[in-house]
PDBQT receptor file of N, H, CA, C and O in Angstrom, charges set to zero:
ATOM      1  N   UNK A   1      74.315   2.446 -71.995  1.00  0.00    +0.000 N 
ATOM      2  CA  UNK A   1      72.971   2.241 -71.506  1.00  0.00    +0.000 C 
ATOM      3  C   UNK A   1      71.987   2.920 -72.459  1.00  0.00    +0.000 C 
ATOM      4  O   UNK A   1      72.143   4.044 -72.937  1.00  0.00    +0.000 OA
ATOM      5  N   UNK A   2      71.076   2.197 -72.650  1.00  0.00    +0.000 N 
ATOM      6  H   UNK A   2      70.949   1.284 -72.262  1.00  0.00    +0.000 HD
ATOM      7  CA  UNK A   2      70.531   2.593 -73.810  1.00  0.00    +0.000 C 
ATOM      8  C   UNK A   2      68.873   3.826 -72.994  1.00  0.00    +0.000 C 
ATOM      9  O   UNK A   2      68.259   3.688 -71.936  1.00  0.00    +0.000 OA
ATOM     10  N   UNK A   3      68.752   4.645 -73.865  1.00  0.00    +0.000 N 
ATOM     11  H   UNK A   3      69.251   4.757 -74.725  1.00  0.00    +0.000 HD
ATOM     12  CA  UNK A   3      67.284   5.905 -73.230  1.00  0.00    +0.000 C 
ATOM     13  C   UNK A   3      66.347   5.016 -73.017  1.00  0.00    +0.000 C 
ATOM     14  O   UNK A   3      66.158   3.850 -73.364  1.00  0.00    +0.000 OA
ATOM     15  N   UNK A   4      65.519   6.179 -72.061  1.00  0.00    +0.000 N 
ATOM     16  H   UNK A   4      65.672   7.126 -71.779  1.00  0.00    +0.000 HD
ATOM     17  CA  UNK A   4      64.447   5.086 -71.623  1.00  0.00    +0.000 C 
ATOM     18  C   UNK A   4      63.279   5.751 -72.363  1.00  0.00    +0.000 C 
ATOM     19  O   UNK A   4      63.506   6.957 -72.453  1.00  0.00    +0.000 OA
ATOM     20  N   UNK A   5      62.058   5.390 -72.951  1.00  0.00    +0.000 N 
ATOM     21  H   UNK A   5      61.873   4.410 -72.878  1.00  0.00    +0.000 HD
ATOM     22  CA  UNK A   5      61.076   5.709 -74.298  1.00  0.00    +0.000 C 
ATOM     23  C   UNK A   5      60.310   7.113 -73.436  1.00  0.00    +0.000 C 
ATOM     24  O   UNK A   5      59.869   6.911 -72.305  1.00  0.00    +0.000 OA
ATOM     25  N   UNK A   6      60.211   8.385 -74.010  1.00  0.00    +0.000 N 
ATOM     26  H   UNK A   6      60.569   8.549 -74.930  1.00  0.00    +0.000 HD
ATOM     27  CA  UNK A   6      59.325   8.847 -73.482  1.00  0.00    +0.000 C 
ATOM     28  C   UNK A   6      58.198   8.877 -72.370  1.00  0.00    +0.000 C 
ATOM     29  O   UNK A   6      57.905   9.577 -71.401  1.00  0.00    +0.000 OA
ATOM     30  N   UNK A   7      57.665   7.621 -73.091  1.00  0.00    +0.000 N 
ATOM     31  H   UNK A   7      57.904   7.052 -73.878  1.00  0.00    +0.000 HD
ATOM     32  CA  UNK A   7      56.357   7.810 -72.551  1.00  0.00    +0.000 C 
ATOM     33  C   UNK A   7      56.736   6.588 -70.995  1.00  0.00    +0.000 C 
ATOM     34  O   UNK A   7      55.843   5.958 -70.429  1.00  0.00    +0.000 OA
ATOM     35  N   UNK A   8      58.154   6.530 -70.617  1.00  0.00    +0.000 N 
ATOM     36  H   UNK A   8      58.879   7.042 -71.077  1.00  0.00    +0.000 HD
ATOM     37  CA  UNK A   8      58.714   6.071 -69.314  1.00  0.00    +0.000 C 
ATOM     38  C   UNK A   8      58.855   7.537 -68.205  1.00  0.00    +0.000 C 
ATOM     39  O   UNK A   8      58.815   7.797 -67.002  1.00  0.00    +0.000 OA
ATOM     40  N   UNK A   9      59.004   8.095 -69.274  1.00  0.00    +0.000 N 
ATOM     41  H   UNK A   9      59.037   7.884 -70.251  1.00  0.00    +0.000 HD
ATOM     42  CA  UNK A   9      60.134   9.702 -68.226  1.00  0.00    +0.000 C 
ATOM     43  C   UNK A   9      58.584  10.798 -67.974  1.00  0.00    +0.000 C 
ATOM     44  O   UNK A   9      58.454  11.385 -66.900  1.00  0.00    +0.000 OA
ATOM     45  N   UNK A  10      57.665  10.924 -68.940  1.00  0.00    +0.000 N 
ATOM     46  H   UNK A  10      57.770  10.447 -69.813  1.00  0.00    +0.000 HD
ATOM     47  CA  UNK A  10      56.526  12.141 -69.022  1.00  0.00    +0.000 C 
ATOM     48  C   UNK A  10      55.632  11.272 -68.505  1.00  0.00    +0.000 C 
ATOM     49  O   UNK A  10      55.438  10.171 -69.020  1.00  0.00    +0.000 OA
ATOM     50  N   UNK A  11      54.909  11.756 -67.270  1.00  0.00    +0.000 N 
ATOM     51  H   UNK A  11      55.067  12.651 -66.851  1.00  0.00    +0.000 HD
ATOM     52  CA  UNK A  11      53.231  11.225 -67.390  1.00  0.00    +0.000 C 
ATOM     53  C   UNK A  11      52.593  12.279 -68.393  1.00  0.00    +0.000 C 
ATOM     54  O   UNK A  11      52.662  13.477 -68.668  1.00  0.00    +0.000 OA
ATOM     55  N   UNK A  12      51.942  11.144 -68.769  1.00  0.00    +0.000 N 
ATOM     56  H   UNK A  12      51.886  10.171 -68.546  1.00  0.00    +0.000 HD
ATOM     57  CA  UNK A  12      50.782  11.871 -69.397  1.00  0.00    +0.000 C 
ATOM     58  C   UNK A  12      49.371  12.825 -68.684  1.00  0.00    +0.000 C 
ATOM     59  O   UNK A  12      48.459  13.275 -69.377  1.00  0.00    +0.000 OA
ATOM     60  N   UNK A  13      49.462  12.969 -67.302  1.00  0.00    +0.000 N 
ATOM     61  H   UNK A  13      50.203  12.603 -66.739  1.00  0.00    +0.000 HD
ATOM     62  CA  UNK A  13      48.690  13.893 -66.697  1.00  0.00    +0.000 C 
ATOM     63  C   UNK A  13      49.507  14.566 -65.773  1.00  0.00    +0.000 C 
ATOM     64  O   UNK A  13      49.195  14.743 -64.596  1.00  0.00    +0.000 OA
ATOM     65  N   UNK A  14      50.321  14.858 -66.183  1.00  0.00    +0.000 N 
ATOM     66  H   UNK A  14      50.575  14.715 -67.139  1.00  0.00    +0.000 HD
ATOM     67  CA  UNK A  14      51.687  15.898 -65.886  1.00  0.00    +0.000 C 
ATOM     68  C   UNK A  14      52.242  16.816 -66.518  1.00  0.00    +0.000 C 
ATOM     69  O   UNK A  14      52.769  16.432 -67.562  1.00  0.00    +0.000 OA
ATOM     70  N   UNK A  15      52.385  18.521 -66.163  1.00  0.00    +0.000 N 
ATOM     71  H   UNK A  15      51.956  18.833 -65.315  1.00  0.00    +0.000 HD
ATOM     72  CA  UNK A  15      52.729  19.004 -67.028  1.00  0.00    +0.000 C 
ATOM     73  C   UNK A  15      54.589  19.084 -67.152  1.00  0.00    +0.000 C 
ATOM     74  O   UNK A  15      55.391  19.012 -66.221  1.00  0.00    +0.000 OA
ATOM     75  N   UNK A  16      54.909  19.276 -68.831  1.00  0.00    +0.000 N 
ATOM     76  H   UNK A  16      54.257  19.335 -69.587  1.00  0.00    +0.000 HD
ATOM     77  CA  UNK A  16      56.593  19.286 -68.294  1.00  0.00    +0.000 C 
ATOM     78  C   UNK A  16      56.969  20.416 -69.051  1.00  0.00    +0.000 C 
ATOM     79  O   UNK A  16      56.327  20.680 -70.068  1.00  0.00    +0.000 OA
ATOM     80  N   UNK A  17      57.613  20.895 -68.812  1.00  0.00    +0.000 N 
ATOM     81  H   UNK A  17      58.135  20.680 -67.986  1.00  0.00    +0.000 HD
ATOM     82  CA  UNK A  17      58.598  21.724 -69.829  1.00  0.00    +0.000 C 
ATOM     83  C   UNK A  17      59.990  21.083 -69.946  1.00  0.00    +0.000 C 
ATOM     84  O   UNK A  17      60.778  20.524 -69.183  1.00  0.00    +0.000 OA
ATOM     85  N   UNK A  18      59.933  21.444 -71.346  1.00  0.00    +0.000 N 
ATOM     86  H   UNK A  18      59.293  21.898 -71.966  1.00  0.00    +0.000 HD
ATOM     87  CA  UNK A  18      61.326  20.646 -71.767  1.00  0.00    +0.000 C 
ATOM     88  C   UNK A  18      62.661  21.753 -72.975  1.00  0.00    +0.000 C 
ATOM     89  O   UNK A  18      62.614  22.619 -73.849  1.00  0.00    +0.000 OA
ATOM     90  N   UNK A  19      63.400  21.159 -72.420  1.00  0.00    +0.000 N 
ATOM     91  H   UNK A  19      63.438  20.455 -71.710  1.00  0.00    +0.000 HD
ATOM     92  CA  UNK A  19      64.537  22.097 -73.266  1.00  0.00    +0.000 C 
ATOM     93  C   UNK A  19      64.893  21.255 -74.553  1.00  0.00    +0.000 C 
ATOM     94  O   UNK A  19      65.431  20.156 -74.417  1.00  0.00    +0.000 OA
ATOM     95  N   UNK A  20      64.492  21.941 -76.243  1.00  0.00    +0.000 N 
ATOM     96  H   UNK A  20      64.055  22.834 -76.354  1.00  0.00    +0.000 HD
ATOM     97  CA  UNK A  20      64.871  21.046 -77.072  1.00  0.00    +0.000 C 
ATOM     98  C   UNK A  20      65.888  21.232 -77.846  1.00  0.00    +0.000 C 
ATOM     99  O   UNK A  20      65.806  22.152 -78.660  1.00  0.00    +0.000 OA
ATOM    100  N   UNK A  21      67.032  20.463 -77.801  1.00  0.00    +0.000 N 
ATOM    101  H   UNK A  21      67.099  19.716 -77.140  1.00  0.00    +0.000 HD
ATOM    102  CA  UNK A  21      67.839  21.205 -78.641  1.00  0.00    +0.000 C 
ATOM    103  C   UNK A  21      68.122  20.402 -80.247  1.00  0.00    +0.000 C 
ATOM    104  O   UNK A  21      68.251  19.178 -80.238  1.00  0.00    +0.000 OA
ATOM    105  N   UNK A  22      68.182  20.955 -81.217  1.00  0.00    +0.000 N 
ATOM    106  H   UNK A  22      68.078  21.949 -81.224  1.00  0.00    +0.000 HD
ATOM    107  CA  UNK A  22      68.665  20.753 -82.838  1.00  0.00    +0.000 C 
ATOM    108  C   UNK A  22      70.342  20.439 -82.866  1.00  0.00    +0.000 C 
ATOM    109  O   UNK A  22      71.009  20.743 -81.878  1.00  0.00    +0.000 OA
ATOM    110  N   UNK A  23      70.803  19.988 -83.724  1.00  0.00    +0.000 N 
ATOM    111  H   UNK A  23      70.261  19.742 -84.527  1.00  0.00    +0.000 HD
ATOM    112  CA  UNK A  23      71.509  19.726 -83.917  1.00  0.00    +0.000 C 
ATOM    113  C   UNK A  23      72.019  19.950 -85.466  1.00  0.00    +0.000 C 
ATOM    114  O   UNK A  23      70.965  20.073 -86.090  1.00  0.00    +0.000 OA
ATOM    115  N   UNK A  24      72.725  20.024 -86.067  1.00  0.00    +0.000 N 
ATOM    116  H   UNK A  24      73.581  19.924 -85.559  1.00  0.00    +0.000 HD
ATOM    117  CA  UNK A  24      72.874  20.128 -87.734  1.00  0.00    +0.000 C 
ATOM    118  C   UNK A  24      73.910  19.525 -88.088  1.00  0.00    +0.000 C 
ATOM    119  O   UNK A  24      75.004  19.571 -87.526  1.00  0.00    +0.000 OA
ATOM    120  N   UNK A  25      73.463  18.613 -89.541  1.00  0.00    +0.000 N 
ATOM    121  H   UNK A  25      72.574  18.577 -89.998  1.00  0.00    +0.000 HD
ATOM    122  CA  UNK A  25      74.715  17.979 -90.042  1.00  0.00    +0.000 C 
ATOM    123  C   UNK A  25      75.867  18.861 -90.585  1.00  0.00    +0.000 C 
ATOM    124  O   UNK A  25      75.752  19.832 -91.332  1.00  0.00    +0.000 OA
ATOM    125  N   UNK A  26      77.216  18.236 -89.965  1.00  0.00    +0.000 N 
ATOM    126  H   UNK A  26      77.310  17.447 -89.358  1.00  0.00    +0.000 HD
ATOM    127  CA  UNK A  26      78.494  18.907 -91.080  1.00  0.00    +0.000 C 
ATOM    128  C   UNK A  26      78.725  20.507 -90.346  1.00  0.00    +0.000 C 
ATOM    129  O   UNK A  26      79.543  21.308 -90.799  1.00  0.00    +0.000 OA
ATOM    130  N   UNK A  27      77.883  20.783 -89.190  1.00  0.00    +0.000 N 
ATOM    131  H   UNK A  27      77.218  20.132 -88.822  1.00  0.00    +0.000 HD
ATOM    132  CA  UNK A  27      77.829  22.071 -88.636  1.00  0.00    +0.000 C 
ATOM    133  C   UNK A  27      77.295  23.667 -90.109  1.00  0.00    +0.000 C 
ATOM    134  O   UNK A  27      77.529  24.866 -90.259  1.00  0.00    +0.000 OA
ATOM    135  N   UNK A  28      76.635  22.728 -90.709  1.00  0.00    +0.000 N 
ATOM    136  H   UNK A  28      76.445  21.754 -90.587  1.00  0.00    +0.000 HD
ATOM    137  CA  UNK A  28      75.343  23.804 -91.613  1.00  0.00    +0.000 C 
ATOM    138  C   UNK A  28      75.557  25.320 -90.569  1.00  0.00    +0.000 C 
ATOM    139  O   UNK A  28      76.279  25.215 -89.578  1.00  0.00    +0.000 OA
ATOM    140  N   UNK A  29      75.060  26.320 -90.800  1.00  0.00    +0.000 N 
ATOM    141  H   UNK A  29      74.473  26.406 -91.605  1.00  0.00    +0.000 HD
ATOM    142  CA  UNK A  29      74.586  27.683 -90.174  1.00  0.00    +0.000 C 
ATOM    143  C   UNK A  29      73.219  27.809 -91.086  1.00  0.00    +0.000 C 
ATOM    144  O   UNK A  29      73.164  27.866 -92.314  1.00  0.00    +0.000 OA
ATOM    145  N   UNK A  30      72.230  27.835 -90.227  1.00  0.00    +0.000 N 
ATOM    146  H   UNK A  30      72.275  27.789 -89.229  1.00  0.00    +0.000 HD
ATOM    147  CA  UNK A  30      70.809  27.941 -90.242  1.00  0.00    +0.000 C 
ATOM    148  C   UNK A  30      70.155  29.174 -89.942  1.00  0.00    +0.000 C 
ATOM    149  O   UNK A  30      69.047  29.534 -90.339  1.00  0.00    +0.000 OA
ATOM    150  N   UNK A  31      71.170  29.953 -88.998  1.00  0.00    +0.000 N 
ATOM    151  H   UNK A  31      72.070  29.661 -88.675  1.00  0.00    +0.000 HD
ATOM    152  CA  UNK A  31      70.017  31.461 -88.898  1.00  0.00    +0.000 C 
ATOM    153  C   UNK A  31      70.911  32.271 -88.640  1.00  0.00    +0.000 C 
ATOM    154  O   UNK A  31      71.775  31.942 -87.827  1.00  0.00    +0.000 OA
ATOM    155  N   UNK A  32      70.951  33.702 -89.337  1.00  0.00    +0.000 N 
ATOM    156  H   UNK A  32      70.249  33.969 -89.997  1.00  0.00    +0.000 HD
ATOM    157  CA  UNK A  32      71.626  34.769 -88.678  1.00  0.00    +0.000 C 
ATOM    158  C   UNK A  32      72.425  34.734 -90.151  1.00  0.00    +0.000 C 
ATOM    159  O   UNK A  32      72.201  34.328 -91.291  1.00  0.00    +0.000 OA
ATOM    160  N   UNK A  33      73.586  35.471 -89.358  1.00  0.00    +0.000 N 
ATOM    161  H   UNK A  33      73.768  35.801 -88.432  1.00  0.00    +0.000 HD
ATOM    162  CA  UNK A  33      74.826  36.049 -90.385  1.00  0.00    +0.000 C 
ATOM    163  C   UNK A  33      76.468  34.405 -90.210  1.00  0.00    +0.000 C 
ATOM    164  O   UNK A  33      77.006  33.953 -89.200  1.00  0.00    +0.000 OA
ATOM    165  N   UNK A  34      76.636  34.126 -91.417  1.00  0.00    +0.000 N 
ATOM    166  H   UNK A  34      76.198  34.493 -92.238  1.00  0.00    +0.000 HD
ATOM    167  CA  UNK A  34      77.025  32.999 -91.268  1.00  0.00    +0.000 C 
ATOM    168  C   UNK A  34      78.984  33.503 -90.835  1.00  0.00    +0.000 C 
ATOM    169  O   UNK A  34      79.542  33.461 -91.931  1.00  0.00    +0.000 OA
ATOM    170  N   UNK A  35      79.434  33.673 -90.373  1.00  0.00    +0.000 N 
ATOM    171  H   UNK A  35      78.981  33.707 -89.482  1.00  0.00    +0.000 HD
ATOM    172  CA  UNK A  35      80.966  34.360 -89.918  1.00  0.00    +0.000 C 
ATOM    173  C   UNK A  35      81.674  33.670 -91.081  1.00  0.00    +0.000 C 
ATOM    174  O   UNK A  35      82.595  34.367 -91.508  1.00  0.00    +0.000 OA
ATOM    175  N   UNK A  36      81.519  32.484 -91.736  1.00  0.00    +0.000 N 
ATOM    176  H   UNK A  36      80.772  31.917 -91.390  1.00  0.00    +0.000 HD
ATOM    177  CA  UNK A  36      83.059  31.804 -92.465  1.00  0.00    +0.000 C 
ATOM    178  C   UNK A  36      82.685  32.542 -93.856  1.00  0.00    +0.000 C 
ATOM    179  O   UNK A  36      83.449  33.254 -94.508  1.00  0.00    +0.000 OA
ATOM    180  N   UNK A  37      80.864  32.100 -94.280  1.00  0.00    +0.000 N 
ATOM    181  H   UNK A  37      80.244  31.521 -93.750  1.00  0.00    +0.000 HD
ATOM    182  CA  UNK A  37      80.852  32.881 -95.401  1.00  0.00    +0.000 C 
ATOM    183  C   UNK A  37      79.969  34.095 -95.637  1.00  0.00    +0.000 C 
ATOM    184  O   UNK A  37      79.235  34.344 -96.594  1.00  0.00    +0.000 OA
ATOM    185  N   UNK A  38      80.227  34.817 -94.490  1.00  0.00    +0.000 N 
ATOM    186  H   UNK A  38      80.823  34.614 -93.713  1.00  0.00    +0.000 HD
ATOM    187  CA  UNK A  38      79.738  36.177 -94.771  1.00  0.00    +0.000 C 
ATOM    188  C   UNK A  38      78.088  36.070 -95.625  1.00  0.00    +0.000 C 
ATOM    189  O   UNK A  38      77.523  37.121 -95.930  1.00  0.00    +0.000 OA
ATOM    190  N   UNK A  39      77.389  34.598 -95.971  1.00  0.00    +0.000 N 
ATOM    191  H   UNK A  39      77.848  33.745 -95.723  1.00  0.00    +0.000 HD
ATOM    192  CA  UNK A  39      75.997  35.027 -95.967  1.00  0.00    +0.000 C 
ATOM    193  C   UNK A  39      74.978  35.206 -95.048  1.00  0.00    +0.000 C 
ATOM    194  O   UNK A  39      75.211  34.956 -93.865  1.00  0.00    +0.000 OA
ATOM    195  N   UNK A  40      74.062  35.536 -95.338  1.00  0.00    +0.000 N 
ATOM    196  H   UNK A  40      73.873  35.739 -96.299  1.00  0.00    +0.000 HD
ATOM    197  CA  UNK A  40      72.633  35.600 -94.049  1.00  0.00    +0.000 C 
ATOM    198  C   UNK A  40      71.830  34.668 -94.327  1.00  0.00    +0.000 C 
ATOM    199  O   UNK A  40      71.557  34.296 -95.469  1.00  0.00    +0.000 OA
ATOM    200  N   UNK A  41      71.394  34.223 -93.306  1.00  0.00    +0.000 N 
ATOM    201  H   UNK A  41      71.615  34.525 -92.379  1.00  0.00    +0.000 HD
ATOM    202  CA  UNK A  41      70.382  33.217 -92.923  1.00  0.00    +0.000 C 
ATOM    203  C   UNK A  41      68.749  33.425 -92.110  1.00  0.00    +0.000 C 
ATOM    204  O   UNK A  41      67.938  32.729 -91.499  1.00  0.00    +0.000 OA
ATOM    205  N   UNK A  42      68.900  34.758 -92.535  1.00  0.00    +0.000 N 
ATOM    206  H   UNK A  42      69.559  35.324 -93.032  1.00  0.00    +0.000 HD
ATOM    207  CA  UNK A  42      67.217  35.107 -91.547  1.00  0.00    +0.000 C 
ATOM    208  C   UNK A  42      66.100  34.797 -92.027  1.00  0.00    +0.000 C 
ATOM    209  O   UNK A  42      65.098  34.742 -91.314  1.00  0.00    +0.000 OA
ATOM    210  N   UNK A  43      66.074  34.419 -93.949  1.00  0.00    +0.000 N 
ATOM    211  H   UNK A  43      66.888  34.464 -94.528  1.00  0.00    +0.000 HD
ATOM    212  CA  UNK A  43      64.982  33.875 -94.355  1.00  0.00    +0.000 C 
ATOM    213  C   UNK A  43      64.712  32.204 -93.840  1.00  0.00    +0.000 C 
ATOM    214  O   UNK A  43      63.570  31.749 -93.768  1.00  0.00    +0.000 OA
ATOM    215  N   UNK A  44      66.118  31.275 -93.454  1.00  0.00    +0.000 N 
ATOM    216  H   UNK A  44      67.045  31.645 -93.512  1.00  0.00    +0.000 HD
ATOM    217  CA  UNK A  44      65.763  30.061 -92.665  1.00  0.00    +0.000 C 
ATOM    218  C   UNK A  44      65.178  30.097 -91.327  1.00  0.00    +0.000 C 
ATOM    219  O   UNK A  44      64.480  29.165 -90.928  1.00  0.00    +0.000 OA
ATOM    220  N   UNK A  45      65.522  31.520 -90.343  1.00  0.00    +0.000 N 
ATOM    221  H   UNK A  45      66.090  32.277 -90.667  1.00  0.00    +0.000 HD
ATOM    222  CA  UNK A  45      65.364  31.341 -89.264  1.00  0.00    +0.000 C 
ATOM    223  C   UNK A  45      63.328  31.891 -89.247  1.00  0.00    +0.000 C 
ATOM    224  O   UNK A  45      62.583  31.684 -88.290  1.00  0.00    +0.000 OA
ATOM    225  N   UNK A  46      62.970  32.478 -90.391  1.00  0.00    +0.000 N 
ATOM    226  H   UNK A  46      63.575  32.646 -91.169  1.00  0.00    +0.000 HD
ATOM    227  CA  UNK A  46      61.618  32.874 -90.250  1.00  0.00    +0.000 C 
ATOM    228  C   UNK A  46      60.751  31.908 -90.987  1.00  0.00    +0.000 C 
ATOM    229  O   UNK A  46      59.571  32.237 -91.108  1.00  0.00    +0.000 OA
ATOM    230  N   UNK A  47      61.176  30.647 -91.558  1.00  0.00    +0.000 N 
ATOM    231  H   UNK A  47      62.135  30.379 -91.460  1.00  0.00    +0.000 HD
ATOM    232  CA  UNK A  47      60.984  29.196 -91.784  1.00  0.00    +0.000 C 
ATOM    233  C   UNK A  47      60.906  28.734 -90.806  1.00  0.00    +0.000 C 
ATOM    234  O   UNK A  47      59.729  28.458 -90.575  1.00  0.00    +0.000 OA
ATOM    235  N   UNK A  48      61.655  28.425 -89.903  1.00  0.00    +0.000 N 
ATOM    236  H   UNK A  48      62.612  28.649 -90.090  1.00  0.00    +0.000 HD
ATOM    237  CA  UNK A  48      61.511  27.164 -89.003  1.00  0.00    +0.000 C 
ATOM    238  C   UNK A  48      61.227  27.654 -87.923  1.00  0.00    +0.000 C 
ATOM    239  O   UNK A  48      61.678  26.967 -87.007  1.00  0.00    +0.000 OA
ATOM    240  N   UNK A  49      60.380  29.022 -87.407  1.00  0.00    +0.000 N 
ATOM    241  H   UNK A  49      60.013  29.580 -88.152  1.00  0.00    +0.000 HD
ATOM    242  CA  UNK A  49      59.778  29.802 -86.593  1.00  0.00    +0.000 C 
ATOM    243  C   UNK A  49      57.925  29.517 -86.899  1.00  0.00    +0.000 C 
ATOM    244  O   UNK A  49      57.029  29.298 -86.083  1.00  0.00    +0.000 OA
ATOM    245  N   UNK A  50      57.880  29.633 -88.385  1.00  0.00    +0.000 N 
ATOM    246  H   UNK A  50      58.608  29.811 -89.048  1.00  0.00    +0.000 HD
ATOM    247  CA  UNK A  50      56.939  29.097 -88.674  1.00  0.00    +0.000 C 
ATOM    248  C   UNK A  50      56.475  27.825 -88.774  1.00  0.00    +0.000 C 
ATOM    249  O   UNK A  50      55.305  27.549 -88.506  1.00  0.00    +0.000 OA
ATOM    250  N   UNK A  51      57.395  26.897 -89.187  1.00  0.00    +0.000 N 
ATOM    251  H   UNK A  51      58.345  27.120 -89.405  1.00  0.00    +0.000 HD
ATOM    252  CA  UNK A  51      57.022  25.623 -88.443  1.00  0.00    +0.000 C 
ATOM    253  C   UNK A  51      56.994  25.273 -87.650  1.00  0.00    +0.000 C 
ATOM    254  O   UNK A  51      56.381  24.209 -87.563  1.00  0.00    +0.000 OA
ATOM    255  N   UNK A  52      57.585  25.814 -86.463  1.00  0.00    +0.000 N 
ATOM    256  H   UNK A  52      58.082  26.679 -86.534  1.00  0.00    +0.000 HD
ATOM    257  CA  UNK A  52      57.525  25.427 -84.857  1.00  0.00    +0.000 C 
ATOM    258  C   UNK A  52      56.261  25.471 -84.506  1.00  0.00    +0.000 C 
ATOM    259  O   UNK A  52      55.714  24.508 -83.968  1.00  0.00    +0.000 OA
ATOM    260  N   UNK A  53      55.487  26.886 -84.838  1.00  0.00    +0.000 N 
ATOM    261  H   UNK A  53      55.931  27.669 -85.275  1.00  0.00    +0.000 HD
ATOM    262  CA  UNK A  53      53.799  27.582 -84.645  1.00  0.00    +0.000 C 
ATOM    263  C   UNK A  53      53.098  26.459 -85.217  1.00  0.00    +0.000 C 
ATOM    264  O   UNK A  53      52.355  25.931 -84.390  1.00  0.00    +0.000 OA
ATOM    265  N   UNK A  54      53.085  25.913 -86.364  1.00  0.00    +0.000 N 
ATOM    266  H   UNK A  54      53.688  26.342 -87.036  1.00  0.00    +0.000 HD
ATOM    267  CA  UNK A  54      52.468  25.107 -86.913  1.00  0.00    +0.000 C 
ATOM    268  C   UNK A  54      52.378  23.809 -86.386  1.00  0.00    +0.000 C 
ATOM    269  O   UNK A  54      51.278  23.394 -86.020  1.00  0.00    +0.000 OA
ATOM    270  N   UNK A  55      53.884  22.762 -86.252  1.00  0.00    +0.000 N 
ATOM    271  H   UNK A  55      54.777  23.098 -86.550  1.00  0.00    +0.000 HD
ATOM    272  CA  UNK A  55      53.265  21.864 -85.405  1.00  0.00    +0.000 C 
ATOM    273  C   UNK A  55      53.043  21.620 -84.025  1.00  0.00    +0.000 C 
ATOM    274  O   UNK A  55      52.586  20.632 -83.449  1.00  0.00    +0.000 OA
ATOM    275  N   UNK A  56      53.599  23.095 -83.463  1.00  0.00    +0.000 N 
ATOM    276  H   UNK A  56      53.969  23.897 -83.932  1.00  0.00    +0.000 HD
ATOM    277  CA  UNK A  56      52.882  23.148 -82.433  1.00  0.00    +0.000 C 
ATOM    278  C   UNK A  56      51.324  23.227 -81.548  1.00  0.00    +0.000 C 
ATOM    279  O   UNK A  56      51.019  22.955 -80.387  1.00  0.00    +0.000 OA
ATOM    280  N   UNK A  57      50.594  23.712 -82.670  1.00  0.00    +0.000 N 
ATOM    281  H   UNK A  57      50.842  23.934 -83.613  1.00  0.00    +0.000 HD
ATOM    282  CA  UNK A  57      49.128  23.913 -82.924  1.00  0.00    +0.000 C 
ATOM    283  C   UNK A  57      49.020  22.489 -83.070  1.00  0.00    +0.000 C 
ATOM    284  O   UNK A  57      48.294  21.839 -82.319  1.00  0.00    +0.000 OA
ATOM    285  N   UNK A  58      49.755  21.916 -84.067  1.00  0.00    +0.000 N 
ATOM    286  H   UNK A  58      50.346  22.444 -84.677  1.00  0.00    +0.000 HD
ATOM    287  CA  UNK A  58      48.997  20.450 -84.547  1.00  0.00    +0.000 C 
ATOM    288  C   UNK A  58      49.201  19.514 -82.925  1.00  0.00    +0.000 C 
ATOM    289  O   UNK A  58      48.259  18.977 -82.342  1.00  0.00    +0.000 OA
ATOM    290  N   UNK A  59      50.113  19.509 -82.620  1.00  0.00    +0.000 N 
ATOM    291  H   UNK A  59      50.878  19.945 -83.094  1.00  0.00    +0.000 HD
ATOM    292  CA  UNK A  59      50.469  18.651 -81.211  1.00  0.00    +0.000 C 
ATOM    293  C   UNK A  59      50.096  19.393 -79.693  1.00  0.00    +0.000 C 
ATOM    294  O   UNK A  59      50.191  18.834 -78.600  1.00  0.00    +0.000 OA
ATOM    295  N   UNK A  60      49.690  20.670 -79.917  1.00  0.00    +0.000 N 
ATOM    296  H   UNK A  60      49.612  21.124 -80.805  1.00  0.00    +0.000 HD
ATOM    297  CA  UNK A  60      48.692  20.861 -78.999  1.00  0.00    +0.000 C 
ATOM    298  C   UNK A  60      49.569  21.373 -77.977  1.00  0.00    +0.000 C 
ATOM    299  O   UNK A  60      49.143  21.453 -76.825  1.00  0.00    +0.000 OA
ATOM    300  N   UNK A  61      51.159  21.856 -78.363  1.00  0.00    +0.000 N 
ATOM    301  H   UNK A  61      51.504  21.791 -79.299  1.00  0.00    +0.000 HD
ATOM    302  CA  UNK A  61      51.792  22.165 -77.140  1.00  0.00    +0.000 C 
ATOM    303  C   UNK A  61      52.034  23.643 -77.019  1.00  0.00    +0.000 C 
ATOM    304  O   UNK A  61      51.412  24.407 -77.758  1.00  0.00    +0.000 OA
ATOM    305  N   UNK A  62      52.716  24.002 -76.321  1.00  0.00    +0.000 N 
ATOM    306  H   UNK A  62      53.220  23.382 -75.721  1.00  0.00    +0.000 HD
ATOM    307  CA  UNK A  62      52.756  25.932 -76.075  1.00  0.00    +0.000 C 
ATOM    308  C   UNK A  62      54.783  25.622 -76.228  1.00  0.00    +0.000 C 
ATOM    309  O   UNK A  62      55.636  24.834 -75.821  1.00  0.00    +0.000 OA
ATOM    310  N   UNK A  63      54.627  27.170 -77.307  1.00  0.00    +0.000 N 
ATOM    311  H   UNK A  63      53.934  27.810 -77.637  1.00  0.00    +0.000 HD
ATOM    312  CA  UNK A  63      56.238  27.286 -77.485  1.00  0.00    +0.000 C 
ATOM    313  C   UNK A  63      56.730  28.481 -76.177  1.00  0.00    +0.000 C 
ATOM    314  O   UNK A  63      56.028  29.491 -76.123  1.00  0.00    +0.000 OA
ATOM    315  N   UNK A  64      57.570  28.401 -75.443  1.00  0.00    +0.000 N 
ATOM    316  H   UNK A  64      58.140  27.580 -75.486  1.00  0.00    +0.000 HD
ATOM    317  CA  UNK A  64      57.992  29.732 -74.400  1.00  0.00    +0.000 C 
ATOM    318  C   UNK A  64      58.780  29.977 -75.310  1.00  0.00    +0.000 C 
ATOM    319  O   UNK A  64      58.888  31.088 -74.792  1.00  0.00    +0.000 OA
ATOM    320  N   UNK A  65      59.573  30.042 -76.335  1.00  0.00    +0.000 N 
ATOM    321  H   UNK A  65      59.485  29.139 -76.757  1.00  0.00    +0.000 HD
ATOM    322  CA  UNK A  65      60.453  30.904 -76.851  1.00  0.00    +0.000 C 
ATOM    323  C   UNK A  65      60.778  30.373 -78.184  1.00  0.00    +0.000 C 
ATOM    324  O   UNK A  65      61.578  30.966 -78.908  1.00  0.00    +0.000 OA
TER     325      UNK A  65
């Protein structure tokens, strides 16, 4: 069964909170201390912290975490 489009599931004069989750190709390690190869990843995780802020401002939404 195929999803139904967004703008079926959200009104638009409704507020929602939503849980988003990422996914990564090949199972990548993106933040933290990587266990197989012992590198760190905290300069990715203070990247894509900053882009969250950013298009979040642009799309007008609030991050809880």
């Amino acid at each position: 069964m195929a999803r139904l489009a967004r703008v079926e599931v959200f009104a638009a004069d409704e507020v929602a909170i939503v849980h988003v989750i990422n996914w990564t190709v090949r199972r990548c390690f993106l933040m933290g201390d990587d266990p197989l190869t012992r590198k760190n990843y905290d300069h990715s995780k203070a990247w894509m912290e900053r882009e969250q802020e950013h298009l979040a401002r642009f799309f007008s939404i609030d991050l809880l975490c």
